[in-house]
C-alpha positions as a printed NumPy array, in Angstrom:
array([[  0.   ,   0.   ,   0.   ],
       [  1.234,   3.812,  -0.733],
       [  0.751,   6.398,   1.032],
       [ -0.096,   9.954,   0.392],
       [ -0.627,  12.671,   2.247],
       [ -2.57 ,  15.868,   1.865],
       [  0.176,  17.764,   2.971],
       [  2.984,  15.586,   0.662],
       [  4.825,  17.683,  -1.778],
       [  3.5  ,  17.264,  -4.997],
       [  5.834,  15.993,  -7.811],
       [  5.295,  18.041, -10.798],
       [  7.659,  15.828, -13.073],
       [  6.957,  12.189, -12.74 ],
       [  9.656,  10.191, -13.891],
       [  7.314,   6.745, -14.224],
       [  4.089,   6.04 , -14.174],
       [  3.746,   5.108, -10.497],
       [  4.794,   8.704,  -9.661],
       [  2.464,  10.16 , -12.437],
       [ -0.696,   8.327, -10.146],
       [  1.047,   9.577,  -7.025],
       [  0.967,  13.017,  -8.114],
       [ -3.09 ,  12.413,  -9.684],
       [ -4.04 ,  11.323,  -6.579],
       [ -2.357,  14.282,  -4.378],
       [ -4.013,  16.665,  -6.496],
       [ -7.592,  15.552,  -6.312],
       [ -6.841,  15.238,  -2.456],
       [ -5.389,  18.917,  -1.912],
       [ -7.967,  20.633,  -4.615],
       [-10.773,  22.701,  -3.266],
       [-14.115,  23.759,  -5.069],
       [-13.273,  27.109,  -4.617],
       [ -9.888,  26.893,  -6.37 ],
       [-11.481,  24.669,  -9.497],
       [-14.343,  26.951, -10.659],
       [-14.06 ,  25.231, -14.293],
       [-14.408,  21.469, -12.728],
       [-16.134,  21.183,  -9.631],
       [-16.451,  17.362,  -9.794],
       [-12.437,  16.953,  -9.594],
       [-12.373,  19.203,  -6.637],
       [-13.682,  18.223,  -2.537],
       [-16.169,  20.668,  -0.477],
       [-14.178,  22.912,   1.638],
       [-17.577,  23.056,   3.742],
       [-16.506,  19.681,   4.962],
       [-13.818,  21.774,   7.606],
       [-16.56 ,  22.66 ,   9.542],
       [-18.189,  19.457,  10.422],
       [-17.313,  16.997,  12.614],
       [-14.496,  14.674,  12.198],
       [-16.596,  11.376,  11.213],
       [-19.007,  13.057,   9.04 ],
       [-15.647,  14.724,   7.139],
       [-14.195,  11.128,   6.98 ],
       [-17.424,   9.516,   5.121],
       [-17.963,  12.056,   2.705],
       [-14.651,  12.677,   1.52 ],
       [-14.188,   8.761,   1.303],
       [-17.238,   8.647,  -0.724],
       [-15.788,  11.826,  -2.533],
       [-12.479,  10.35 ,  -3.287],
       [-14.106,   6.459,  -4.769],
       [-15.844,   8.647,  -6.86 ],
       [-13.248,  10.892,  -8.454],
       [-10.671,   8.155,  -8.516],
       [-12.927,   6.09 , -10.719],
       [-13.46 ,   9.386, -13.155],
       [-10.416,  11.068, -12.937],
       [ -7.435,   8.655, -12.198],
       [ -8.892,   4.973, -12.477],
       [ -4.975,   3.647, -11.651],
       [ -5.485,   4.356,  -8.061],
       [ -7.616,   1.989,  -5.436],
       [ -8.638,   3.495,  -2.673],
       [ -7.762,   1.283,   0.233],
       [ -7.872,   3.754,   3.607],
       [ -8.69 ,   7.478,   4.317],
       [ -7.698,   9.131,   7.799],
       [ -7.726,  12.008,   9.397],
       [ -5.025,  13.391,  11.434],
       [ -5.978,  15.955,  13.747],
       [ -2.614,  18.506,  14.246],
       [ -4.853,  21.076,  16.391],
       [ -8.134,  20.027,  17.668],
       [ -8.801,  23.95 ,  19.083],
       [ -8.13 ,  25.458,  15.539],
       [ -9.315,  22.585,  13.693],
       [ -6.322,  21.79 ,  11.252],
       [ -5.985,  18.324,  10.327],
       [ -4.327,  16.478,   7.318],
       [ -5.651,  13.893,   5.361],
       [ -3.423,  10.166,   4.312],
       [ -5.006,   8.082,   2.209],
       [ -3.913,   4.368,   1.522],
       [ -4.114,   3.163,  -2.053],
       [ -2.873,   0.479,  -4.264],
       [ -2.032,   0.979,  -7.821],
       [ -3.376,  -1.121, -11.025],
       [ -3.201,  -1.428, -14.137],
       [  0.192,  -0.233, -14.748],
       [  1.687,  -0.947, -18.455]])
């Protein structure tokens, strides 16, 4: 299983094809609505901040299935957590757990 995180650097020049789905995958995890006026399908709720931890973890799971399926079909979504950094502020970061297929 690989792991990416939502606060991972994001490698603008992959050099093979696992890194290309590494970098897919960090960018539908780290894109916004707000920041993706043209495609608000690729892009998660920032709404979801606000809500409470388990209710944040279910819908950007079911968010996630469905954009991976759409957008980068490579990537299997195997585990989604949340990592709370500052419960009083609210900041958190997001890993995710996938496995890769169908690689040429």
């Amino acid at each position: 299983m690989i792991y990416i995180s939502s606060n991972q650097e994001i490698n603008y020049n992959p050099q093979n094809t696992l890194e290309e789905v590494k970098t897919n995958v960090g960018m539908i995890l780290r894109v916004c609505k707000e920041e993706q006026p043209l495609n608000r399908d690729f892009s998660f709720d920032s709404d979801l901040i606000d809500k409470n931890i388990n209710i944040v973890e279910n819908r950007l799971t079911s968010h996630l299935l469905k954009a991976f399926r759409k957008y980068e079909p490579r990537a299997s979504l195997k585990q989604t957590r949340i990592i709370m950094k500052d419960t009083y502020n609210n900041d958190f970061d997001i890993e995710l757990g996938i496995e890769v297929v169908n690689i040429e």
